[in-house]
N, C-alpha and C positions, 0 to 999 in steps of 0.2 A: 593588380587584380589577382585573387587568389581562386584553388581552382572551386571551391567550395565554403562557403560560411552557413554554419549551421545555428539559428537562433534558436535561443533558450537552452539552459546549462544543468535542467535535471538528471534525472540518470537517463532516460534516452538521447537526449544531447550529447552526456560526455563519453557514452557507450559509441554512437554512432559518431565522433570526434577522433575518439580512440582507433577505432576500426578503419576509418579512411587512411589515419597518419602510418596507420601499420599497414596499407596499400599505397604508400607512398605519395598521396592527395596534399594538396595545403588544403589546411580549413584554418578558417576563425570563425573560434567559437565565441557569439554573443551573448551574453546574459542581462537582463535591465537591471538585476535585483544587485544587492551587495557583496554576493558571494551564490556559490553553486546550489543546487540540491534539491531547487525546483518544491513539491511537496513535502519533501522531505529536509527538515532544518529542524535545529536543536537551538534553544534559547537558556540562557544562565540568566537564572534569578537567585540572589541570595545566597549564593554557591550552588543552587539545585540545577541539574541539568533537565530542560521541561521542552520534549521532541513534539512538534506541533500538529499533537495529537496523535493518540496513541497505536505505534507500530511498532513489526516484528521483522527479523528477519529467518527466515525458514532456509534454515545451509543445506537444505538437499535440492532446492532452485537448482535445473541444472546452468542456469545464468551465472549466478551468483558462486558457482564453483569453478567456474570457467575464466568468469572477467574478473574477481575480489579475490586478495587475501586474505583469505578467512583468518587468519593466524594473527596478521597484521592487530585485526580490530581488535584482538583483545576481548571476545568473545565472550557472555555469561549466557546460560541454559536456563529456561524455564523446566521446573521438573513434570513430564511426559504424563498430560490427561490435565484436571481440574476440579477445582473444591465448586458442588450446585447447590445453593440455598432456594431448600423448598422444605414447607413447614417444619417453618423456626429455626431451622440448622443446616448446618452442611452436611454434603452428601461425599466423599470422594470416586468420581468418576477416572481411577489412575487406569495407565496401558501397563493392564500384566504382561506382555509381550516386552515391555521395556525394563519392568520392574515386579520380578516374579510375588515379591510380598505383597503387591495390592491386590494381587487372583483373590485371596480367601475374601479380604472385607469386603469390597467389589462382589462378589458373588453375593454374600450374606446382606448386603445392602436394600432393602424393601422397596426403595423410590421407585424402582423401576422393576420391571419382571424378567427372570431366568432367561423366557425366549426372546427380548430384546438383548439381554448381554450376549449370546448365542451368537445373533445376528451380527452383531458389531465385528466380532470377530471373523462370522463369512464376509463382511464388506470388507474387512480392512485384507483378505486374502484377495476378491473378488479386483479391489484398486490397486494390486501390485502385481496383474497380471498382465504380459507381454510389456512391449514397447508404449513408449509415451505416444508416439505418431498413432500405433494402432491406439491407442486408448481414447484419443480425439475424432473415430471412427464409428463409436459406439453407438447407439439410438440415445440421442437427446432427448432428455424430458427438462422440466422444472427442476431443482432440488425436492421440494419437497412431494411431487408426484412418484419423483425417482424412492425416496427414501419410503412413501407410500407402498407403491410397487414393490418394493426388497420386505414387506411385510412387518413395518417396526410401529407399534403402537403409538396414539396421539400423544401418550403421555411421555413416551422417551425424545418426541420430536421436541413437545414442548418443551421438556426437563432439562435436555442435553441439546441436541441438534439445533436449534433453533437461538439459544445465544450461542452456543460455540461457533458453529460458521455465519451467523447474522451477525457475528461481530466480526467476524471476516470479510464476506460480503458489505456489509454496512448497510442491511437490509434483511427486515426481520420475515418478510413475507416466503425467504428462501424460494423465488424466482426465478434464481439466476442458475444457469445452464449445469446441469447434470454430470455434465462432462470436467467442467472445472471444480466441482466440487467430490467427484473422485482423484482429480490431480492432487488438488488441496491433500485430502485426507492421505492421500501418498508421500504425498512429503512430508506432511506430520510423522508418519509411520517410521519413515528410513531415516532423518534426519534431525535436527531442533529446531525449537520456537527460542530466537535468542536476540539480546542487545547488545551492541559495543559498549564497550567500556565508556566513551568519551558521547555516547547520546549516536543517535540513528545520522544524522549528515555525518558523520564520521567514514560512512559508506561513500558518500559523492563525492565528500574531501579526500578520500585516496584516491579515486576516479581522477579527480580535477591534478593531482600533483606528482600525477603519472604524465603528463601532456605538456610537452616543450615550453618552454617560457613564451610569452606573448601568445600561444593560442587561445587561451581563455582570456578575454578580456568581459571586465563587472561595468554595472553601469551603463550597460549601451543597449538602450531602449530601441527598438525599430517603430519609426512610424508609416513609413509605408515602403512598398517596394515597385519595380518595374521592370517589364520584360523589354530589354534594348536590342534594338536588330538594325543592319544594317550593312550596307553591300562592302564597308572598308575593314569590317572585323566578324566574328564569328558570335551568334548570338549570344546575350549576357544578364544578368539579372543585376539592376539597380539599385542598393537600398540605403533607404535613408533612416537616419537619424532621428531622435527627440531634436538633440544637439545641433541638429541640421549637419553633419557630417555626412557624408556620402560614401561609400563602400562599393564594391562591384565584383562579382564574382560570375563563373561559368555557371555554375547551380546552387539554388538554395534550398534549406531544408528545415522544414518550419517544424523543432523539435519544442512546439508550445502545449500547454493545454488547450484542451481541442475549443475551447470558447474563445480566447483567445487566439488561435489560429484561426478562426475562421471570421472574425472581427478582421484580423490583421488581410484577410481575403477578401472582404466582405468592402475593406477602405479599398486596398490598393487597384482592385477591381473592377467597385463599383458592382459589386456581386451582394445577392443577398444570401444565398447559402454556398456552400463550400462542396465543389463535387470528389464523390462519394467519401466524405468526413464525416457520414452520421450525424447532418446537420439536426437531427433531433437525441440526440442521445441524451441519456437519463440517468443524471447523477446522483449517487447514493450521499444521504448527507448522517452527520455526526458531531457529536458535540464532546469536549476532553476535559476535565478540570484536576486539576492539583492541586492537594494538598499539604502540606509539611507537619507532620506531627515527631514529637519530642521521644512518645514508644511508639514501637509500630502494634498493631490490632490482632500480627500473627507473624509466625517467623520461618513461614516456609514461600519458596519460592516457585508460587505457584498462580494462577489464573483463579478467578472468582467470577462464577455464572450466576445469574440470577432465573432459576427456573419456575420461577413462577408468574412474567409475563408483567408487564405495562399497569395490569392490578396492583400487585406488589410496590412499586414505583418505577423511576424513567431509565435506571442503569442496567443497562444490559452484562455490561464487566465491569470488575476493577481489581487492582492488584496493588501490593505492595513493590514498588518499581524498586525499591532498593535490597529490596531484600534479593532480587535478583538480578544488580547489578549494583553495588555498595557506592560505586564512584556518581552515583545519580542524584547522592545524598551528602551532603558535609559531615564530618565525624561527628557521635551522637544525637543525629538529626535522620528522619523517613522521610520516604516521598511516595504518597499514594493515588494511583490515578485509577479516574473513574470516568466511565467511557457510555452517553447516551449514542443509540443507534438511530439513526431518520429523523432527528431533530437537529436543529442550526438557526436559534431563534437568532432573529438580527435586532429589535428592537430592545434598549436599555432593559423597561420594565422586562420583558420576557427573559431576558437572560437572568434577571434575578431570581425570577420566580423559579426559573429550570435547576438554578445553583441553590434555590434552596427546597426543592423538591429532592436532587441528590443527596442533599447534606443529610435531610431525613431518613433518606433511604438508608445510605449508609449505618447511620444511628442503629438502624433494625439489626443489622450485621454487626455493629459491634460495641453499640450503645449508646446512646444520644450524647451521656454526657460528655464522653472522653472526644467523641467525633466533633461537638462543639467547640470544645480548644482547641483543635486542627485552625490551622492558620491557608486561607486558600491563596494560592499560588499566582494560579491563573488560569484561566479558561481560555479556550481555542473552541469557536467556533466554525467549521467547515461546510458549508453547503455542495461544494464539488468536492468530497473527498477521495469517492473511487467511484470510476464510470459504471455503470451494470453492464453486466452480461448476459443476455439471455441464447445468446450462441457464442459456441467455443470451437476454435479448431487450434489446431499444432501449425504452428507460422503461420496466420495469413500473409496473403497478395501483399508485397509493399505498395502505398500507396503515394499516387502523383498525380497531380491536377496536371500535367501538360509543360509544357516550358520549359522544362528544368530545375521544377517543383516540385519538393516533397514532403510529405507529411509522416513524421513519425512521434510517436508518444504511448503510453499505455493503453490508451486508449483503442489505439490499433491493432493491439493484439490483445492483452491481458490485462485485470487489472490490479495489478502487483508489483515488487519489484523484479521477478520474471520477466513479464511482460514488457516493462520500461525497457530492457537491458536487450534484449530479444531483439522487438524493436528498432534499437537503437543501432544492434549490429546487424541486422536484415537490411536497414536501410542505408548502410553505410555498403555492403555489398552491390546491393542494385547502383546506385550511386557511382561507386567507382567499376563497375561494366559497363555503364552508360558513358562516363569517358575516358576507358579505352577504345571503346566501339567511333 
């Protein structure tokens, strides 16, 4: 009996995995799937490296600076701001703060007005003021109540705000909490929007082979568990197997997606919701498709907004993935993804029609014919991609049904890879005080 098994091997799993073994805990780390990384996994097709669905990772995370080698991944930058298409062309939306040559065109630029560009730059002072802690004290509104409120006109909301962080969020209605979308735009500010070299699980894969041989083990589904008590030993948690294997640990820590963990509560139980799991929480969904074409469409290594709304068509972003990471592509060969926001059709038909409502789109941007020879890759459909959040704070409460249970995921705090890592090491804290105590 180990003093801790932690199931599921995303990055809150191998953060809180991590964090125990460095308070001297045994844990085994369970994972059902074939390998680590939970949402985050990278597929090779054709030589292309095609991440399951499309992320970033933002190196001013103070997670991500704390638990990863940045150095390690082999890091490529997105260049600071974004190309907006809105009538018929592109707009460039760059941070002169990063990159003094885009002040003048940016200024001169029409799509948007003077007192909006103004503005951006009192928010982006306004979101790097004091601590992070004080900054999740703030008055919560909406995002876009918030960005209302700071006085910025419909049309910069719709132009710029509205795909830039709704491709963040994964929700275009910008609902989700005020407060994480000042953190957001802070760490845009001070740090990059960037890919590993070898595709986004590249990030869990260093997690995972940081962690002594046989703690991760792949392949081991749990189908239920049970709280064991008993006057000749000291309470214990049960758990079984697909395999019908049996496991047994002092505590467990159900580092799942929150649907799954509360399924996995809901058997072992005999429960129908999961106390306090946010047994209603509301997942932003998203659809990703790939490309490979032979030229790329444009040769900077930049993000592509679509500021003219669901009228226009269904793509909210898309980018040229190799241009800003060359190893995403085989020599002589692009890889261009393009990213619908709140849609995850499931049926055949529907997914056709969604991959060929993009393909048009695309056309628009860079012309039917040459987008036609593009060879699609593959599509990732996501329904749970990132949890919403309509309240934010700095670490919540870790959370524990009772027993020796706990719940950790991004969902519990953030949803990001911040969030996951946070998470992961909040709850691996609480965890090992509860047995020394």
């Amino acid at each position: 009996m180990v003093d801790v098994i932690v199931a599921g091997a995303g990055l809150a799993g191998l953060s809180c995995a991590r964090h125990l073994l460095q308070r001297g805990v045994q844990v085994e780390l369970l994972e059902a799937a074939d390998a680590p990384g939970g949402r985050i996994r990278t597929d090779t097709e054709s030589g292309f490296l095609l991440d399951r669905g499309f992320q970033v990772l933002l190196t001013a995370y103070p997670e991500a600076q704390s638990q990863l080698n940045l150095g390690d991944l082999q890091l490529h930058s997105f260049q600071p701001g974004a190309l907006v298409h809105h009538g018929h062309r592109f707009h460039r939306f760059m941070d002169p703060f990063r990159d003094l040559k885009a002040a003048w065109p940016l200024l001169l630029d029409p799509v948007v007005g003077l007192g909006d560009k103004m503005r951006v730059a009192r928010l982006r002072q306004t979101a790097q003021q004091g601590n992070l802690p004080e900054m999740f004290e703030r008055e919560e509104l909406d995002t876009l109540d918030h960005l209302e409120e700071f006085g910025f006109s419909s049309s910069m909301v719709d132009r710029f705000f509205r795909p830039m962080f709704g491709g963040v969020f994964l929700e275009s209605e910008l609902d989700t909490s005020s407060r994480w979308f000042q953190f957001l735009f802070r760490m845009f500010a001070q740090g990059e929007a960037a890919l590993p070299a070898k595709g986004m699980q590249a990030i869990p894969r260093q997690l995972a082979q940081a962690l002594p041989a046989g703690v991760l083990q792949t392949g081991m589904e749990i189908e239920s568990y049970e709280v064991v008590q008993d006057a000749a030993s000291p309470q214990r948690v049960r758990v079984t197997l697909r395999s019908g294997e049996v496991k047994e640990a002092r505590m467990l820590v159900l580092a799942l997606q929150q649907t799954a963990a509360q399924r996995l509560i809901a058997v072992s139980t005999r429960r129908l919701a999961v106390q306090e799991s946010q047994p209603g929480l509301r997942w932003n969904r998203t659809s990703t498709f790939y490309y490979a074409a032979a030229k790329a469409p444009m040769d900077e290594p930049l993000l592509l907004l679509n500021g003219e709304g669901r009228r226009a068509g269904p793509m909210n972003h898309a980018c040229v993935v190799s241009n800003v990471a060359p190893g995403y592509a085989p020599a002589g060969a692009h890889l261009i993804a393009a990213n619908v926001v709140g849609e995850s059709p499931e049926g055949e038909a529907q997914c056709i029609r969604l991959e060929k409502e993009v393909r048009e789109h695309l056309g628009q941007w860079y012309g039917a014919p040459e987008v036609q020879r593009w060879e699609m890759l593959g599509a990732y459909f996501l329904p749970e991609a990132l949890p919403f959040l309509p309240h934010a704070e700095w670490e919540p409460k870790t959370r524990s049904i009772g027993h020796g249970i706990f719940l950790c995921g991004d969902y519990c705090d953030s949803p990001s890879i911040q969030g996951a890592l946070s998470s992961g090491r909040r709850t691996a804290e609480m965890v090992a005080a509860v047995l020394q105590n």
